[in-house]
N, C-alpha and C positions, 0 to 999 in steps of 0.2 A: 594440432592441439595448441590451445596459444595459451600463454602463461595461469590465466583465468581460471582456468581448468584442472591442471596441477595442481594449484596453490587451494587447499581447501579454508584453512584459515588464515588470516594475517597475520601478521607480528603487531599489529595495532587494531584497535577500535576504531572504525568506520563508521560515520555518521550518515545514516542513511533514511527516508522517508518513503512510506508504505502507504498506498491509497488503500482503504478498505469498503466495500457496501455491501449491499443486501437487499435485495426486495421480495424474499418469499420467507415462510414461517415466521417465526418470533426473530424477525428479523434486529432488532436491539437486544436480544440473549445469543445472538450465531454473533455477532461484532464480537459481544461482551468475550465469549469463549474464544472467537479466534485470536484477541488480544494476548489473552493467558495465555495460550499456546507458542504464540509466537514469545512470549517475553520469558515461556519457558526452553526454548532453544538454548542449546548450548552454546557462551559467547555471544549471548545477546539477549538485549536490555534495553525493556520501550522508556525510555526519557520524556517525552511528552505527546501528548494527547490533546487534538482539536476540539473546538464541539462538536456536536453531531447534526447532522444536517439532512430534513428530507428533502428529496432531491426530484424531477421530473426523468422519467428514464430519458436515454438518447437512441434516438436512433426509431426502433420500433417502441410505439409510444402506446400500443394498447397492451401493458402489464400493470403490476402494482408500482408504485412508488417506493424509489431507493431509499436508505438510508447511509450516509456515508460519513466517514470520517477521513484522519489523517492522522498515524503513528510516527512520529519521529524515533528511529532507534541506534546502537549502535550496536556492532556486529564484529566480528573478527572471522565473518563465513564470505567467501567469496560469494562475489552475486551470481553463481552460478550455481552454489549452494544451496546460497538462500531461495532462489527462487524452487528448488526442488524441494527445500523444507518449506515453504509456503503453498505449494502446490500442494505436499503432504497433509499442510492444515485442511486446506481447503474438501479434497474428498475426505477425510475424518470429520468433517463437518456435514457433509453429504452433498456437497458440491455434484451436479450434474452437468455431462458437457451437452451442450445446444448449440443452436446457432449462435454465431455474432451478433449481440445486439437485444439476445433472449434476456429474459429473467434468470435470476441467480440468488440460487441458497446461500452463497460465499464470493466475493471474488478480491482477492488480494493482490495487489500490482507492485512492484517497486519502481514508485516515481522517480528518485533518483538516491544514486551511489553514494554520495561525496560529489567532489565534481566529476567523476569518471563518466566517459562517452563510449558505451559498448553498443555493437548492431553486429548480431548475431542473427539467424534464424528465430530461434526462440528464445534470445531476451536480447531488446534494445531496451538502454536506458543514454541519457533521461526516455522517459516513458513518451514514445511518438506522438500521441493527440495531447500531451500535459497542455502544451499552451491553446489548445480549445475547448479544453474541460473547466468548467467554473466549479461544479461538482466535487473539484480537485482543487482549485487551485484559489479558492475561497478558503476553504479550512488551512490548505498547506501555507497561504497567506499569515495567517494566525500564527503560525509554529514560526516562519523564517520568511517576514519579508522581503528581507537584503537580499539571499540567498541567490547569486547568479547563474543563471542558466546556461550548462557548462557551453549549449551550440547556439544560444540566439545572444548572447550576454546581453540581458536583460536580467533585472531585478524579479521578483517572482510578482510582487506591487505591480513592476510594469506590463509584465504579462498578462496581469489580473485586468488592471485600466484598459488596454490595447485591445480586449477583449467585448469590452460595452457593455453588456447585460448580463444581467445575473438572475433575471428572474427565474422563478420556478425553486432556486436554492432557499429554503427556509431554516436559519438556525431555529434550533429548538432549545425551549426553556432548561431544560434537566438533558445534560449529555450520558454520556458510558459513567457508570461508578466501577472503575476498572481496579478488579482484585488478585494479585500477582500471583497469585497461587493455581496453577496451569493444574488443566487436567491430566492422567496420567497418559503419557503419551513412550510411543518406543524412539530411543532418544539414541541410536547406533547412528553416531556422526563421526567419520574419518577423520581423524585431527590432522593427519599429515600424509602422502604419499611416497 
């Protein structure tokens, strides 16, 4: 069990960034809600918000079309936390598990910590394909483009350029009107071990 684990919040606020999409139902109302949810977490607080952008899927390309964004937030829940309270949004959202690569009601990732480099089973961050996603790294562009990449140190700009094309990513005129006031969620978070 390595420190990660234990430690369920910090002694500080963690600056951290959250890819989020969607490409089935009312996919700009599942964003909008999964937003509240998360910014209703305890010890954490979405600070800023990308445009919203649709997206071309990857991978297997006969679905609907993504919608994606990028949350910047900050946190005092270890990311081992967070990602269990995101995973939480995600099936209260109605998130279905499928294949890799399927369509999805919800899917929330944490692109990166702070500068922290975890590779665990079930969570690596920085987030493994970030530097081949434009999807990603278009919007997270927007939020922090200095922001260096804790394993390639590159700028997130350079990873963007290094990268060529960007088609398929269409910002959109009107993004999320995102309203802090979270739906009622069960909010039993371990503050300490």
């Amino acid at each position: 069990m390595d420190n990660d684990d234990r430690q369920i919040v910090n002694h500080e606020e963690v600056p951290v960034w959250l890819g989020l999409g969607a490409n089935l139902g009312n996919r700009r109302e599942t964003l909008r809600k999964s937003l509240a949810y998360i910014n209703g977490l305890h010890h954490t607080k979405i600070i800023s918000l990308s445009s919203l952008y649709e997206t071309e899927p990857v991978g297997k390309k006969n679905q609907p079309m993504f919608l994606n964004c990028v949350a910047e937030i900050t946190t005092r829940l270890s990311p081992t936390q967070l990602l269990r309270e995101l995973k939480r949004i995600e099936e209260l959202l109605g998130r279905q598990h499928r294949e890799r690569w399927e369509e999805r009601e919800i899917d929330i990732d944490i692109i990166l910590y702070d500068d922290r480099h975890i590779n665990k089973n079930e969570l690596q961050i920085p987030h493994p394909e970030l530097h081949k996603r434009g999807f990603v790294l278009v919007p997270l562009a927007e939020l922090t483009p200095d922001f260096i990449h804790p394993l390639f140190d590159r700028t997130i700009t350079e990873l963007l350029l290094n990268l060529g094309t960007t088609d398929g990513i269409v910002k959109l005129e009107y993004g999320l009107e995102f309203v802090d006031s979270p739906p009622q969620i069960d909010r039993n978070i371990v503050e300490s071990e």
